[in-house]
C-alpha positions in Angstrom: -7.6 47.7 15.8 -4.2 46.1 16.5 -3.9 42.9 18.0 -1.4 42.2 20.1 0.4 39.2 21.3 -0.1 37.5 24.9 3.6 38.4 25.3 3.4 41.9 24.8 0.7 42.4 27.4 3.4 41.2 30.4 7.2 40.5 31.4 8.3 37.6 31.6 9.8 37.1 35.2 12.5 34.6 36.6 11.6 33.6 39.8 13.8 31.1 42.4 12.0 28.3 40.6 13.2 29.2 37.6 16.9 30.2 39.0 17.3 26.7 40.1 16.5 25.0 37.1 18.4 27.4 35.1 21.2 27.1 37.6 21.2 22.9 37.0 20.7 23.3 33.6 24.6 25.6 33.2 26.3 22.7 35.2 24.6 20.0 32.9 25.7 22.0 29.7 28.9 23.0 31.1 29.6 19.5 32.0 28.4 18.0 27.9 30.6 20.5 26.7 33.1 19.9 28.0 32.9 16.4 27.5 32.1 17.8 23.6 35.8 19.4 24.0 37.4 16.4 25.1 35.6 14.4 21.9 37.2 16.7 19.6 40.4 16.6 20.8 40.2 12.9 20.6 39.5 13.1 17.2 41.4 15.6 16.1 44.4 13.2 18.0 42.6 9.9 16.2 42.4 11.6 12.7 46.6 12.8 13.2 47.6 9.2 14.5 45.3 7.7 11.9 47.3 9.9 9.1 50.8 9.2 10.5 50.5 5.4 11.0 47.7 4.4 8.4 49.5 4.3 5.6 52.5 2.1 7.5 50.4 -0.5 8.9 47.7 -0.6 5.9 49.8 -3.9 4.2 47.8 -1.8 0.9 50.1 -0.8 -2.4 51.8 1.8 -0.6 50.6 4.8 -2.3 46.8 3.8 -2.3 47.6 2.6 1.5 49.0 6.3 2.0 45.4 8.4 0.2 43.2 6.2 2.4 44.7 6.6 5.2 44.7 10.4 4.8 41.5 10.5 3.4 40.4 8.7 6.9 42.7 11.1 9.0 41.3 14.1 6.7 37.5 12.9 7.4 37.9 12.6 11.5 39.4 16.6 11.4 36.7 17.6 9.7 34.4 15.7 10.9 35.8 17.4 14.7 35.5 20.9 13.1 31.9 20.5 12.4 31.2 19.2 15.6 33.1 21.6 17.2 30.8 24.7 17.0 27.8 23.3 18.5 29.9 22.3 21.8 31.6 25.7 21.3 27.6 27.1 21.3 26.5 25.1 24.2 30.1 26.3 26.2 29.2 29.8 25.7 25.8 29.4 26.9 26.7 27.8 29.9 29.4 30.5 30.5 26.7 33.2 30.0 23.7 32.2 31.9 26.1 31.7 34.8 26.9 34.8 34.9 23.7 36.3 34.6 22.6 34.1 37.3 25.6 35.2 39.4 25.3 38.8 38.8 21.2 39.3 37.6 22.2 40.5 34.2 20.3 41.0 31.8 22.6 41.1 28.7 24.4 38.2 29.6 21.0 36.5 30.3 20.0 37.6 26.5 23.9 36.5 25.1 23.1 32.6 26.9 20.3 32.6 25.3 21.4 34.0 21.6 24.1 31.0 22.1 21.6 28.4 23.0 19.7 29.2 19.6 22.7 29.4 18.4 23.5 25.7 19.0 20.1 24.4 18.2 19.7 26.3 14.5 23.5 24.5 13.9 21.8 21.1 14.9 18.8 21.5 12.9 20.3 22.8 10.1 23.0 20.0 10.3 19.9 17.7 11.0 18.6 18.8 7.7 21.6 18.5 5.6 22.1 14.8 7.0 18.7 13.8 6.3 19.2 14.8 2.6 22.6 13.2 2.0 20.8 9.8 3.6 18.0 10.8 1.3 20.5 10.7 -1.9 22.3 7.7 -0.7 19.1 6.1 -0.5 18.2 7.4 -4.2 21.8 6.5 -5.5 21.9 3.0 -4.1 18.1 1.8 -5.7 19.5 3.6 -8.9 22.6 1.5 -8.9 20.9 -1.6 -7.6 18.6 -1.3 -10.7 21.2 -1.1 -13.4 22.5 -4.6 -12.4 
């Protein structure tokens, strides 16, 4: 006999409960977002200025002066890259499930929601990756605390 989830034996249904808080929840991720935009513009700007006027004001040997300060300006970009897709993730959900709010659709309601996993697996994963570089930094530092 085949068993079956408790899924599989009803729909789901989105009621005006459910509406509203859906409805709160787009402005609330519409509103981080952008804020998320704004954060990488700021450090994409930061990481630019940083490259331009690092190397001037470092009062370090000029050319070391000049590879930090590009390193620096080099680390903010990427740094905003990486962070950009997550805000670009949460910007697409909140521009999907407003529309399928707005018009009761049901592929846009299934795109917010492939966005919104979308942004969470790049947070856990980046989570994850974070966690193991702290994990080797860790492991690195007692390793070079113990050869002095």
């Amino acid at each position: 006999m085949k068993e079956t989830s408790a899924f599989e034996s009803f729909e789901l249904g989105i009621n005006s409960e459910i509406k509203d808080y859906l409805t709160e929840t787009v402005k609330w991720s519409s509103f981080l977002a952008i804020l998320g935009f704004v954060g990488v513009g700021l450090m994409i700007f930061a990481g630019i200025i940083m490259g331009i006027t690092g190397a001037a004001s470092s009062g370090l040997a000029s050319a070391y002066g000049a590879g930090y300060a590009s390193g620096i300006a080099l680390f903010y970009i990427i740094l905003a890259a990486v962070y950009f897709f997550p805000v670009m993730y949460l910007f697409r959900f909140s521009k999907s499930m407003k529309s399928a709010l707005k018009q009761e659709n049901n592929n846009d309601f299934a795109k917010a929601f492939s966005s919104l996993k979308s942004h969470y697996k790049f947070l856990g994963i980046f989570s994850i990756v974070l966690i193991s570089l702290y994990i080797l930094v860790i492991i690195g530092a007692v390793i070079g605390a113990s050869l002095f």
